[in-house]
Residue frames as qw, qx, qy, qz and C-alpha x, y, z in Angstrom:
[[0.165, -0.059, 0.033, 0.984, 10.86, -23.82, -2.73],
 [0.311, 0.612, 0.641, -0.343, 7.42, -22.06, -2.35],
 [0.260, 0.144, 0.534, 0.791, 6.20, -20.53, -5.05],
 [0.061, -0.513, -0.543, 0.662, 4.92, -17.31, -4.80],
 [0.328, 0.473, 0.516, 0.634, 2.72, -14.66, -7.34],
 [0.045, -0.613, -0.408, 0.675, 2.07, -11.03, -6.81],
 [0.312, 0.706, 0.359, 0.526, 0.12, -8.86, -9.04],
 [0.020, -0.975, 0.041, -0.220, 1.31, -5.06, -8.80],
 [0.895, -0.175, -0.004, 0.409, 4.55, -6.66, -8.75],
 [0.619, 0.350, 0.089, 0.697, 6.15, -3.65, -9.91],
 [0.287, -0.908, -0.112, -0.284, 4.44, -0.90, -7.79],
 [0.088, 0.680, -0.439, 0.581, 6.10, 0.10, -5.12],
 [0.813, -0.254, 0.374, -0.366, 4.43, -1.94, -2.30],
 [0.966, 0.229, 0.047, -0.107, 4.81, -4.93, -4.63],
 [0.565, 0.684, -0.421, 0.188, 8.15, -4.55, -5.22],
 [0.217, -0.442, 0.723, -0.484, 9.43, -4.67, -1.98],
 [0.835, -0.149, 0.398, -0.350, 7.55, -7.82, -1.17],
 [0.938, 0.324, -0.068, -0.106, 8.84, -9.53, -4.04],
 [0.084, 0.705, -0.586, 0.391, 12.14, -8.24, -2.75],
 [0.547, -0.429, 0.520, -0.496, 11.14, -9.84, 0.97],
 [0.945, 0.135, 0.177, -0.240, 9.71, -13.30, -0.67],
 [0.782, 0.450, -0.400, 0.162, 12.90, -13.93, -2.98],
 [0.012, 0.540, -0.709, 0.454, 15.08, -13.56, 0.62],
 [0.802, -0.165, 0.320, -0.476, 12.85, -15.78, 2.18],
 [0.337, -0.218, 0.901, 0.165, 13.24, -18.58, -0.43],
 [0.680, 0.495, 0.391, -0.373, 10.51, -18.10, -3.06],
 [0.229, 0.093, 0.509, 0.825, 10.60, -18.36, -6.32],
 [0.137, 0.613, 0.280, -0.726, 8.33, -15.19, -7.45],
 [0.173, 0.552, 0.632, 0.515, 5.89, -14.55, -10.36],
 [0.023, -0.377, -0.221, 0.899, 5.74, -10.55, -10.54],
 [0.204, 0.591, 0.660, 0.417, 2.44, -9.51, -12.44],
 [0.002, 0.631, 0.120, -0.767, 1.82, -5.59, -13.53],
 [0.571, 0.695, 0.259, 0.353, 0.42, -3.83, -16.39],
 [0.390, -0.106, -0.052, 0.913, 2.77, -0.90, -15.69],
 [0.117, -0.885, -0.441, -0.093, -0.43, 1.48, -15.05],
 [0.425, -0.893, 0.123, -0.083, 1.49, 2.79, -12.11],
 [0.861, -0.360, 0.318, 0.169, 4.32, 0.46, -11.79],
 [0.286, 0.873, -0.337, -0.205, 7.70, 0.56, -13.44],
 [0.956, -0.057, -0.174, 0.227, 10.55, -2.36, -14.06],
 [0.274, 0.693, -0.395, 0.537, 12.70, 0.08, -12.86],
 [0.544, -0.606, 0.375, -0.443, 11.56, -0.88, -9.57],
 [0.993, 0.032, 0.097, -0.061, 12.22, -4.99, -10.51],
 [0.538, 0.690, -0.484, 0.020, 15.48, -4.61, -12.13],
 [0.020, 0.725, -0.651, 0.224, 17.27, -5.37, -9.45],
 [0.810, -0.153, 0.492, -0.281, 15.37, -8.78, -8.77],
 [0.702, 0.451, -0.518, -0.188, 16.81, -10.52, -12.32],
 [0.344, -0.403, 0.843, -0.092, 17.81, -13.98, -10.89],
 [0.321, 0.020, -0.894, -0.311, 16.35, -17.61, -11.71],
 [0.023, 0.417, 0.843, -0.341, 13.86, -17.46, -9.05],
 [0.135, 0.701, 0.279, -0.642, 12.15, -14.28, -10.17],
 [0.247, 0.296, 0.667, 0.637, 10.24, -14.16, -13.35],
 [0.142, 0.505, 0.234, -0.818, 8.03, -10.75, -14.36],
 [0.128, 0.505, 0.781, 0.343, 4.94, -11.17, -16.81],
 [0.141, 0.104, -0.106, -0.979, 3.35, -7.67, -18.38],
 [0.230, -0.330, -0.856, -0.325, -0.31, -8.22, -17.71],
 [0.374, -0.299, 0.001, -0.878, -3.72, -6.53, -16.67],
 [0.114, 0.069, 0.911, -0.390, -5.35, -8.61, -13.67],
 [0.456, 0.259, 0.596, -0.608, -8.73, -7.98, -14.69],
 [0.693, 0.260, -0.492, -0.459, -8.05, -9.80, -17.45],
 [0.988, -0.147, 0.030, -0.027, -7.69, -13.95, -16.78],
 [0.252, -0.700, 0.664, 0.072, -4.68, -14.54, -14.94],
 [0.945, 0.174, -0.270, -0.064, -3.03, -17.84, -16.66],
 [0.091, 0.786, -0.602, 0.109, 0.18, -19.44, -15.22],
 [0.792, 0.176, -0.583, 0.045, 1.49, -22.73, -15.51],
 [0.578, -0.007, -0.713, 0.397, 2.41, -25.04, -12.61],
 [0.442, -0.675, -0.562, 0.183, 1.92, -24.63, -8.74],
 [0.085, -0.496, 0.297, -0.812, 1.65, -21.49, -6.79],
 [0.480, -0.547, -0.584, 0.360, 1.14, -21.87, -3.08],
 [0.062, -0.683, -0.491, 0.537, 0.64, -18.47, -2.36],
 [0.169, 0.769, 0.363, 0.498, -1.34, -15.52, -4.61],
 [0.289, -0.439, -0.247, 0.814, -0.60, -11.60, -3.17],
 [0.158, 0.818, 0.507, 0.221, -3.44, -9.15, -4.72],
 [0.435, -0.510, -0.203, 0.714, -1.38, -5.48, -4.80],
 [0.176, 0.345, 0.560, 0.732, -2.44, -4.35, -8.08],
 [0.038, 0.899, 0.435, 0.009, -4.13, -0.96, -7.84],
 [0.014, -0.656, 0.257, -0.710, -3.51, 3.17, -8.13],
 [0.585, -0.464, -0.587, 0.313, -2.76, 3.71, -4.64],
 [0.201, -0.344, -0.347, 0.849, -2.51, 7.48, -4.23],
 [0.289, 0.703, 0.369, -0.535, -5.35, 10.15, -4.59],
 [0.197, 0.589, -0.378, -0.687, -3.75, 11.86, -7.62],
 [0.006, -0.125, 0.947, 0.297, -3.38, 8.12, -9.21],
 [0.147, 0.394, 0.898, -0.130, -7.19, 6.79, -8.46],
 [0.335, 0.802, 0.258, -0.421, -8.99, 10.42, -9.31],
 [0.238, 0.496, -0.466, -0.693, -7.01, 10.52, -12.73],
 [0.344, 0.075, -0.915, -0.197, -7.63, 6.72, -13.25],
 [0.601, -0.038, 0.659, -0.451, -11.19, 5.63, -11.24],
 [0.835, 0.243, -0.284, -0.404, -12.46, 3.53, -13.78],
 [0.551, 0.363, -0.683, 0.314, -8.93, 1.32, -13.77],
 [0.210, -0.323, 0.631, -0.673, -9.12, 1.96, -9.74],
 [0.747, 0.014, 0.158, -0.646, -12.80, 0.42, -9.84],
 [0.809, 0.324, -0.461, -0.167, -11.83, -2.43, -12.21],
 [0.532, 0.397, -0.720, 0.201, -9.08, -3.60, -10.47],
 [0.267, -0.227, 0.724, -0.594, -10.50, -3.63, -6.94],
 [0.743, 0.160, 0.287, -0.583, -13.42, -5.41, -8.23],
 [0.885, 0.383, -0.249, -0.088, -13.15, -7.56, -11.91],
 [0.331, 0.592, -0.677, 0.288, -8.74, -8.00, -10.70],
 [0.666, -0.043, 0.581, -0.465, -10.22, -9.35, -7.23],
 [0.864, 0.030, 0.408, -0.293, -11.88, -12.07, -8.66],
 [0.744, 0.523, -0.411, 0.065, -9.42, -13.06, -11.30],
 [0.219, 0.564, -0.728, 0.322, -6.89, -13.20, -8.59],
 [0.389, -0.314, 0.778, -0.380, -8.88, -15.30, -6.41],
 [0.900, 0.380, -0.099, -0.187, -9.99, -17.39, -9.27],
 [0.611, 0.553, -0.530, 0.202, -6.26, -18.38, -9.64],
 [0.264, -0.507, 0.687, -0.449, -5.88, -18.99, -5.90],
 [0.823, -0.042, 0.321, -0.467, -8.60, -21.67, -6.02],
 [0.899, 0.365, -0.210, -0.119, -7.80, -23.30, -9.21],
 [0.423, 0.607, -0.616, 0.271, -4.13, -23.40, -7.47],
 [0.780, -0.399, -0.482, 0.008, -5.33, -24.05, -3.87],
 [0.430, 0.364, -0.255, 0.785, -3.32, -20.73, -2.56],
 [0.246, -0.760, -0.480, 0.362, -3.53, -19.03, 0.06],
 [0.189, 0.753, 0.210, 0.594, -4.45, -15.64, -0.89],
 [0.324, -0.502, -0.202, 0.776, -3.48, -12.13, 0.52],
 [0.246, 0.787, 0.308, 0.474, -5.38, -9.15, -0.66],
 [0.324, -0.121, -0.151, 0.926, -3.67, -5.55, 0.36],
 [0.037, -0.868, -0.481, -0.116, -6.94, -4.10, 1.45],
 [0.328, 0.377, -0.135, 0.856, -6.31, -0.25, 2.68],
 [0.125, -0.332, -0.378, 0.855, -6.90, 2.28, 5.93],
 [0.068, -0.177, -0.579, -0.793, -9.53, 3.93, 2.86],
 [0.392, -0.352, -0.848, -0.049, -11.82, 1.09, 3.96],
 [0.254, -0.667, -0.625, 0.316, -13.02, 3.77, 7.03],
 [0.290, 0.745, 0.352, 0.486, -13.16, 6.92, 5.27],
 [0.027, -0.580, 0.281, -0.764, -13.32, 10.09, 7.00],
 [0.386, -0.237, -0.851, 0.265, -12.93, 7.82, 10.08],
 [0.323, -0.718, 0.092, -0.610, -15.70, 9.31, 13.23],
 [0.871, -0.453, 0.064, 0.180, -13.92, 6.34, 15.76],
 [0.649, 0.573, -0.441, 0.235, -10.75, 6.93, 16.36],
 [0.076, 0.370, -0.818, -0.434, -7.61, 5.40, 16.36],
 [0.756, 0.306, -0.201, -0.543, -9.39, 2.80, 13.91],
 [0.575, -0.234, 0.759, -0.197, -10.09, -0.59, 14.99],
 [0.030, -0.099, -0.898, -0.429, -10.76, -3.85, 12.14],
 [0.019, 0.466, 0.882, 0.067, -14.48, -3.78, 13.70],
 [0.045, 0.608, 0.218, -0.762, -14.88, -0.31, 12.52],
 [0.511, 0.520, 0.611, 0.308, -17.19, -0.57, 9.39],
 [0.187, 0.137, 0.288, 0.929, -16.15, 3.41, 8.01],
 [0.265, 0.748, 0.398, -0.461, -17.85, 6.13, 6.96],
 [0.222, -0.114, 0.603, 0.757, -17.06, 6.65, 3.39],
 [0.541, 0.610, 0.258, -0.519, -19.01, 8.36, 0.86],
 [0.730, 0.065, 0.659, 0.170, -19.64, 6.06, -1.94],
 [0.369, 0.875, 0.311, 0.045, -20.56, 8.78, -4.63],
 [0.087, -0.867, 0.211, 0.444, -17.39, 11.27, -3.53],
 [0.277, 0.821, -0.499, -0.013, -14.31, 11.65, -5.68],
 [0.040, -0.412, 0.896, -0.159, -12.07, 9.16, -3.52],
 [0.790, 0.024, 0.379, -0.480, -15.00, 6.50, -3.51],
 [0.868, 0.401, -0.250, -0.151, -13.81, 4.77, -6.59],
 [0.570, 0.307, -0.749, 0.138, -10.92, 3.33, -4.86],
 [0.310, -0.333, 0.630, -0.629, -12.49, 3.41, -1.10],
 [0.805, 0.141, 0.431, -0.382, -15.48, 1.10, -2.24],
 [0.636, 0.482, -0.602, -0.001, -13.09, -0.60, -4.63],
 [0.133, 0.246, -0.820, 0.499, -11.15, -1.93, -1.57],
 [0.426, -0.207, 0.665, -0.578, -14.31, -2.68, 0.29],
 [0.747, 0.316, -0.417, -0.410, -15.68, -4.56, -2.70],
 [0.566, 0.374, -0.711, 0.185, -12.35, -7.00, -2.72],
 [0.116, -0.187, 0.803, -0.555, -12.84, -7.41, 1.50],
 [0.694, 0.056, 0.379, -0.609, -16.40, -8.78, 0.82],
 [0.893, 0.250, -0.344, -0.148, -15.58, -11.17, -2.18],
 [0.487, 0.562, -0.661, 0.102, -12.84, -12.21, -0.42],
 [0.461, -0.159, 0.577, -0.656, -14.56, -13.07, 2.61],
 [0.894, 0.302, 0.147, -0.298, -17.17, -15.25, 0.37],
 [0.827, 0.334, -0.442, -0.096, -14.60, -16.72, -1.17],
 [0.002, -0.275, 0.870, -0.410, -13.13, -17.95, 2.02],
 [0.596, 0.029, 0.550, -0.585, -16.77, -18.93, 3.73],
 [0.830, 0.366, -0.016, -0.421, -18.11, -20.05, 0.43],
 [0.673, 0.563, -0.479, -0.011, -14.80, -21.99, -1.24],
 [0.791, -0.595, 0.109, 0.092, -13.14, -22.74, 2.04],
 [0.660, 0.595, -0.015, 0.459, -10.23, -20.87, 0.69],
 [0.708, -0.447, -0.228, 0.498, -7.41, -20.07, 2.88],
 [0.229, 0.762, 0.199, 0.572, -7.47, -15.84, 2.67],
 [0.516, -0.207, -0.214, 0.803, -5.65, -13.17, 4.16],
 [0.335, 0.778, 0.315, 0.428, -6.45, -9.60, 4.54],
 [0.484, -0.347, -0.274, 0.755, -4.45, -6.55, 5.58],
 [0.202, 0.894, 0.353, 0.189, -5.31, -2.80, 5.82],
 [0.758, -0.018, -0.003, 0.652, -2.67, -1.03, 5.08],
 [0.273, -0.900, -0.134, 0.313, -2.13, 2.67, 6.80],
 [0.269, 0.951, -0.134, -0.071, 0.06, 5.10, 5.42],
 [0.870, -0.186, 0.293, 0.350, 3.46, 3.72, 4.25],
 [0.039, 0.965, -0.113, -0.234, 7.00, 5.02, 2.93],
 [0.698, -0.427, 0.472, 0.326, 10.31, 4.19, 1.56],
 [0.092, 0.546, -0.462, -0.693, 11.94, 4.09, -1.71],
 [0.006, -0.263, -0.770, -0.582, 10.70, 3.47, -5.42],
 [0.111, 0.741, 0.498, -0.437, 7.70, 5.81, -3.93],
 [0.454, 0.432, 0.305, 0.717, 7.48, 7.80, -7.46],
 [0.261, -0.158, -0.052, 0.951, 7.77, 11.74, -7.26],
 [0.493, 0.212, 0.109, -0.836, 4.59, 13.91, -6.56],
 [0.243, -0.341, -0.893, -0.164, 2.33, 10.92, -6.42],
 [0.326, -0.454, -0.572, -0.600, 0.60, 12.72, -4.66],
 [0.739, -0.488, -0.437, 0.158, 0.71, 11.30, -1.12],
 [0.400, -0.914, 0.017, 0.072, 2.59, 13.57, 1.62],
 [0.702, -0.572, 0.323, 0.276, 5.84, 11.96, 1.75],
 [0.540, 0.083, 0.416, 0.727, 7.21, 11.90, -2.00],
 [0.223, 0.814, 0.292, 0.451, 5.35, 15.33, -2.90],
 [0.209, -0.960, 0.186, 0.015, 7.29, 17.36, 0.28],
 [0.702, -0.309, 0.314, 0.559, 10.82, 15.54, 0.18],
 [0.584, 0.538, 0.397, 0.461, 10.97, 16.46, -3.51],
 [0.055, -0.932, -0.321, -0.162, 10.18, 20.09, -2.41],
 [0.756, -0.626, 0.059, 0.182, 12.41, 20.03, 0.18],
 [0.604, -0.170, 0.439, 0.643, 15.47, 19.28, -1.37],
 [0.338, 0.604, 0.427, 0.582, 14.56, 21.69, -4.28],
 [0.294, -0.185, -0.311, 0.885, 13.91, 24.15, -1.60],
 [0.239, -0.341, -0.582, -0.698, 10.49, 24.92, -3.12],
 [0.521, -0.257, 0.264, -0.770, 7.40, 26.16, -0.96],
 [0.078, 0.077, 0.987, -0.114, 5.94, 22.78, 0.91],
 [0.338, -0.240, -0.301, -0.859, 2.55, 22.21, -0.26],
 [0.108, 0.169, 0.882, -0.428, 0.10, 21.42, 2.78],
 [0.318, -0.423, -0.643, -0.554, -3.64, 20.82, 1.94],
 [0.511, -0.669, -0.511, -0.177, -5.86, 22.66, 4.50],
 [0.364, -0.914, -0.033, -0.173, -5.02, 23.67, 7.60],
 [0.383, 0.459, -0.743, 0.300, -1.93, 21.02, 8.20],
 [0.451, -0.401, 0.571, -0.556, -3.96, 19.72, 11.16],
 [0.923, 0.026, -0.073, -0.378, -5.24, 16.58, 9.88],
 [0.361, -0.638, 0.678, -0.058, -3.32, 13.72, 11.03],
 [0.760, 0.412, -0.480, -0.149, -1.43, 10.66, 9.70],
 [0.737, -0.504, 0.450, -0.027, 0.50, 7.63, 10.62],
 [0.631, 0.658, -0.345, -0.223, 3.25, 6.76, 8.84],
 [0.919, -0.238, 0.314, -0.022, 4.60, 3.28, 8.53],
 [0.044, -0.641, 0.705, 0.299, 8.46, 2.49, 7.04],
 [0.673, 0.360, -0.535, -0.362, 8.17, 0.11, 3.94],
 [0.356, 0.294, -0.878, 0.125, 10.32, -2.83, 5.58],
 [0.275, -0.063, 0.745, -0.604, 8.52, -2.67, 8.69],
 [0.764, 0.235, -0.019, -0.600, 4.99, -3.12, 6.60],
 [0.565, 0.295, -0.759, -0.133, 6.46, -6.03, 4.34],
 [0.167, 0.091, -0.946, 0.263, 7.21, -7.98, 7.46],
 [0.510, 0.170, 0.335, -0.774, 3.46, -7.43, 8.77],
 [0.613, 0.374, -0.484, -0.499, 2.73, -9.38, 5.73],
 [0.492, 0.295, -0.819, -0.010, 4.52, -12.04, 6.15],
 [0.150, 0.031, 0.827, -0.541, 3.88, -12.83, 9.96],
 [0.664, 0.260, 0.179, -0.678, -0.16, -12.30, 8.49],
 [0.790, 0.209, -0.448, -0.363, 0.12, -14.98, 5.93],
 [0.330, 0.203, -0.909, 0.155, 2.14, -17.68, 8.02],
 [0.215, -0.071, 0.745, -0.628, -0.76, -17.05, 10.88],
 [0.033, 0.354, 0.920, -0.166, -4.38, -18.80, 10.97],
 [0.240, 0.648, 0.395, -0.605, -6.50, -15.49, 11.13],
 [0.254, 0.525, 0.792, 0.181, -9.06, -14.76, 8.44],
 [0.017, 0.897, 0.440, -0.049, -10.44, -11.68, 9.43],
 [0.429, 0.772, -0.148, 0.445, -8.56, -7.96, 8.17],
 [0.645, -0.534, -0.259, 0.481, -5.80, -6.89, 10.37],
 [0.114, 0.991, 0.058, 0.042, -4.84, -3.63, 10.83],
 [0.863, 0.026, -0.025, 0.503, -0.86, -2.98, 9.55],
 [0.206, 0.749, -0.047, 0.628, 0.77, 0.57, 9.66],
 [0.405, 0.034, -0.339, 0.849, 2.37, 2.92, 12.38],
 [0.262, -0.684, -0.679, -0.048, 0.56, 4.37, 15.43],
 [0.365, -0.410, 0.047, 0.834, 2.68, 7.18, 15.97],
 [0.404, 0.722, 0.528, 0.191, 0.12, 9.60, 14.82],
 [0.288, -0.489, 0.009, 0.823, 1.36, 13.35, 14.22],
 [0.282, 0.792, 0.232, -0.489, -0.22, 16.46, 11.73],
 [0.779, 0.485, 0.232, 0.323, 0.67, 16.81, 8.40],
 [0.069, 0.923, -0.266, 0.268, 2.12, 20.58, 9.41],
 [0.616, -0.671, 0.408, 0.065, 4.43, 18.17, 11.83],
 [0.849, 0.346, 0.300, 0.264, 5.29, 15.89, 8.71],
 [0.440, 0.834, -0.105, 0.315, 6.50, 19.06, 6.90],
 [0.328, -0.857, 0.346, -0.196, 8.20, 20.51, 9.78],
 [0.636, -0.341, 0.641, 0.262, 10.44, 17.39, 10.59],
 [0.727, 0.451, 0.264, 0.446, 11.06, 16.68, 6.32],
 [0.113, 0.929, -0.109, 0.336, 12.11, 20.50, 5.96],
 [0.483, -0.789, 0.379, -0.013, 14.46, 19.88, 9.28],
 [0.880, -0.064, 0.456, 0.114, 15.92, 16.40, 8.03],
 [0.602, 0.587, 0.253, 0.479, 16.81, 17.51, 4.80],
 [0.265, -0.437, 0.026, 0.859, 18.41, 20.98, 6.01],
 [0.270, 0.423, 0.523, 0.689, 16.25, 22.62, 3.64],
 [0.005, -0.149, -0.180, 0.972, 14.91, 26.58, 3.43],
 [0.206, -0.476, -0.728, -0.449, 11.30, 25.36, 2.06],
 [0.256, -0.022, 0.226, -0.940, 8.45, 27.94, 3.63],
 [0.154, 0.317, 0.922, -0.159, 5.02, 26.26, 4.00],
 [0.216, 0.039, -0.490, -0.844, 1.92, 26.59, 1.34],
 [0.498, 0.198, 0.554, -0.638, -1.78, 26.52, 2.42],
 [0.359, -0.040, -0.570, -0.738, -3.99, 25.14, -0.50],
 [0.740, -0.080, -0.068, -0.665, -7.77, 23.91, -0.12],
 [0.453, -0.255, 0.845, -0.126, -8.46, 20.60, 1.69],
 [0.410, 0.004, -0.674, -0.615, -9.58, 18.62, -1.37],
 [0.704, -0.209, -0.177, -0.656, -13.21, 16.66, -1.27],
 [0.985, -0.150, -0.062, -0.061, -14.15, 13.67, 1.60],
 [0.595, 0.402, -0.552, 0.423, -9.87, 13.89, 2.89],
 [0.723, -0.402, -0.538, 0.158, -9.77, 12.17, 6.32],
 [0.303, -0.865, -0.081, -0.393, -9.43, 14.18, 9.21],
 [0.409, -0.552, 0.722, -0.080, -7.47, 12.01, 11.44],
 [0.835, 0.272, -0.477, -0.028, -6.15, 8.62, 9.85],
 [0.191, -0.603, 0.704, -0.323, -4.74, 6.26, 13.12],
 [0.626, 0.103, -0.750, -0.185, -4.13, 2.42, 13.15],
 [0.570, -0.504, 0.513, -0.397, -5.08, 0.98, 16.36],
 [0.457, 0.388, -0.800, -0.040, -2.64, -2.52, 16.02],
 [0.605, -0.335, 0.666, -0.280, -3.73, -4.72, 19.15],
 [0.960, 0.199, 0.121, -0.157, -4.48, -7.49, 16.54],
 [0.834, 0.460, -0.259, 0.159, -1.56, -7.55, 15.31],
 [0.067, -0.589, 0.641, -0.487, 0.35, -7.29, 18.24],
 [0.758, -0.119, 0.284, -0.574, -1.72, -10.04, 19.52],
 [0.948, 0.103, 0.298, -0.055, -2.06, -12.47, 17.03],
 [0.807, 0.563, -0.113, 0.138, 1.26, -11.66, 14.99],
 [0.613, -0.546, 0.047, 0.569, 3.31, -10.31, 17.59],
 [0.315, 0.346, 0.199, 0.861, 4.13, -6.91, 15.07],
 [0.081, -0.920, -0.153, 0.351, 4.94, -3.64, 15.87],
 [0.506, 0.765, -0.151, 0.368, 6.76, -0.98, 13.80],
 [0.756, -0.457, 0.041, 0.468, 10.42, -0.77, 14.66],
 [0.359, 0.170, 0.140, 0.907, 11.88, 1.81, 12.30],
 [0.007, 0.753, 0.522, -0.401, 10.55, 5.00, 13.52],
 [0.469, 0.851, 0.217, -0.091, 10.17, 8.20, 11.30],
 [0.150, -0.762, 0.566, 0.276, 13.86, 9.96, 11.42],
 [0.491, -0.324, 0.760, 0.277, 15.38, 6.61, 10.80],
 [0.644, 0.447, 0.613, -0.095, 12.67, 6.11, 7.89],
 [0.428, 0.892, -0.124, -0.071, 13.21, 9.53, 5.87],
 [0.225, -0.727, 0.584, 0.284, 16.88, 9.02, 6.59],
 [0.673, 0.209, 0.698, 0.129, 16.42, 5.93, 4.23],
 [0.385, 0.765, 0.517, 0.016, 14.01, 7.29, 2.10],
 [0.147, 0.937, -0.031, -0.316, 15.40, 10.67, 1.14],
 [0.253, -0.460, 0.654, 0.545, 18.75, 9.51, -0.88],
 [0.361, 0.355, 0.820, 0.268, 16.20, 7.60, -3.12],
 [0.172, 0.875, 0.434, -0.126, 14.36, 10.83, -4.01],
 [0.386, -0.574, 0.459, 0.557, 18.20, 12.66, -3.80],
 [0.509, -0.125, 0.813, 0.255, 18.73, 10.46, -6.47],
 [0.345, 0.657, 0.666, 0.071, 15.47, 10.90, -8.63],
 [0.024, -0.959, -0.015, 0.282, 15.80, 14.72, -8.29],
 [0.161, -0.680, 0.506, 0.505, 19.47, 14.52, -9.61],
 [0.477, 0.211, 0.801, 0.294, 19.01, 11.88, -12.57],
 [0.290, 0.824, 0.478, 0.090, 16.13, 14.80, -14.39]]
C-alpha cells in the first residue's frame, strides 16, 4: 500500500486529493494547521488508512515510518486569504517548502509541490505557456503569495538538480467544486452565494477580464497522471475554455434561476487581465484534458453552497 502525505490536507484542494489517493489505495497522512482549512472537509475520510495530524509546515515536519510520496498544498490560496494573511502566505511558500522537501529526502519521496497560474502575473503572453517566466510585481499587494509560489518552483528545482530528488510541479489555473468556503474571495464561491440569496453579483472592474475555470475532479486527476509520469519540469493543469468574468456571472445567475442584478466595484491592485492555460504539455506528456465542462461543474458545485447557505 503506498503511503502517501499531504500538507493542506484539509483545504479544499487537499482534501479532494486525499479523497482521490485513499480510492487509489493509499494510506494518507493529512497535515494542516487549520489557517484556512477545516476537518469539516476530512470528516468524511475517518477509515484506517487515513490519519490527520494538526500541524504548521514551516515548522519540522516529523513522521514515523515510510512515505513514498510527499504533496506540498499548504497555503492561503485566494486573494482575500493571502492579503489578510501575507506573512503566513510568505512563510509557507518559502520556510513550509523546505520542510516539506526536507521530509521527501530524508524519506526518498517523490515530491509534488501545487505551484499556481500566479507564477505569470498580469500575464503579457497569452494563453500561458510553462516557458513563460511572468510578469509579476514583487512589491504589489498579491506578491506575497505570487513570489511565494515562485520561491517553492526554484528550491524545488535545486532540490531535484542538487539532491537528485524525484519532484513534481504543477501550476494550477483557476479551479472549483465543493468544500470551496463562502466569499473566499475567488469568483465562484463569492457569486453562487449571491445568487442563490438573490443579492447584487459583485464583479470587480469592468467584468472583462478573463478566466479559466477548471472542475475539482478533473484537476485531482491532472495530479495524479503528473506524479506517475517522468517529467520534472512545471506543467500547466486547469481549463482552457477561457470566458469574462461578466460571462461567469451571467451563466451562475442563469443556472441557479436567480434575480441577482450585476455590481461594478474597482479592479483591485496588479489583478490579471486575462488568466488562460495553454495545456499541450499535458496533453502530450500526460494525455489530460478537462472533461467536466462548466454547466456540468456548477451543477455539482452549487448544492454544496445550497447547503452552506441553508445550515447559517
Amino acid at each position: 500500500m503506498p503511503r502517501s502525505l499531504v500538507t493542506g490536507g484539509a483545504g479544499f484542494l487537499g482534501s479532494h486529493l486525499c479523497e482521490f489517493l485513499l480510492n487509489k489505495g493509499h494510506e494518507v497522512i493529512a497535515i494542516d494547521s487549520l489557517l484556512t482549512g477545516t476537518v469539516a472537509n476530512i470528516e468524511h475520510l475517518q477509515c484506517e488508512q487515513f490519519k490527520f495530524i494538526k500541524h504548521d509546515v514551516t515548522e519540522y515536519i516529523y513522521c514515523a515510518g515510510p512515505i513514498d510520496y510527499v504533496f506540498h498544498f499548504a497555503s492561503p490560496a485566494s486573494p482575500k486569504d493571502y492579503l489578510e494573511l501575507p506573512i503566513q502566505t510568505l512563510k509557507v511558500g518559502s520556510m513550509g517548502t523546505h520542510k516539506a522537501l526536507g521530509l521527501a529526502k530524508e524519506k526518498k519521496a517523490t515530491f509534488l509541490l501545487a505551484s499556481t497560474s500566479e507564477v505569470y502575473g498580469d500575464p503579457q503572453v497569452h494563453p500561458q505557456r510553462e516557458d513563460y517566466w511572468g510578469h509579476v510585481n514583487p512589491v504589489g499587494p498579491r506578491g506575497v503569495y505570487d513570489e511565494a509560489k515562485r520561491f517553492a518552483e526554484a528550491i524545488t528545482m535545486a532540490y531535484h538538480r542538487f539532491h537528485g530528488l524525484n519532484t513534481k510541479i504543477v501550476r494550477i489555473f483557476n479551479t472549483y467544486g465543493p468544500r470551496m468556503r463562502p466569499n473566499d474571495g475567488r469568483a465562484i464561491p463569492s457569486f453562487v452565494p449571491q445568487a442563490l440569496r438573490n443579492e447584487p453579483i459583485t464583479v470587480f472592474g469592468d467584468g472583462s477580464q478573463t478566466r479559466s475555470f477548471c472542475y475539482v475532479d478533473d484537476l485531482v486527476d491532472g495530479f495524479y497522471r503528473l506524479l506517475m509520469s517522468d517529467f520534472h519540469e512545471p506543467v500547466n493543469i486547469g481549463n482552457p475554455r477561457e470566458m469574462t468574468i461578466r460571462e461567469l456571472a451571467d451563466t451562475i445567475v442563469r443556472t441557479t434561476g436567480s434575480k441577482s442584478t450585476i455590481d461594478y466595484e474597482p479592479l483591485p491592485e496588479d489583478d490579471p487581465k486575462v488568466r488562460q492555460p495553454d495545456i499541450s504539455k499535458a496533453r502530450e506528456i500526460l494525455g489530460w484534458e478537462p472533461k467536466i465542462g462548466l454547466e456540468e461543474g456548477l451543477s455539482r458545485t452549487i448544492p454544496w453552497f445550497r447547503q452552506r447557505i441553508a445550515e447559517k
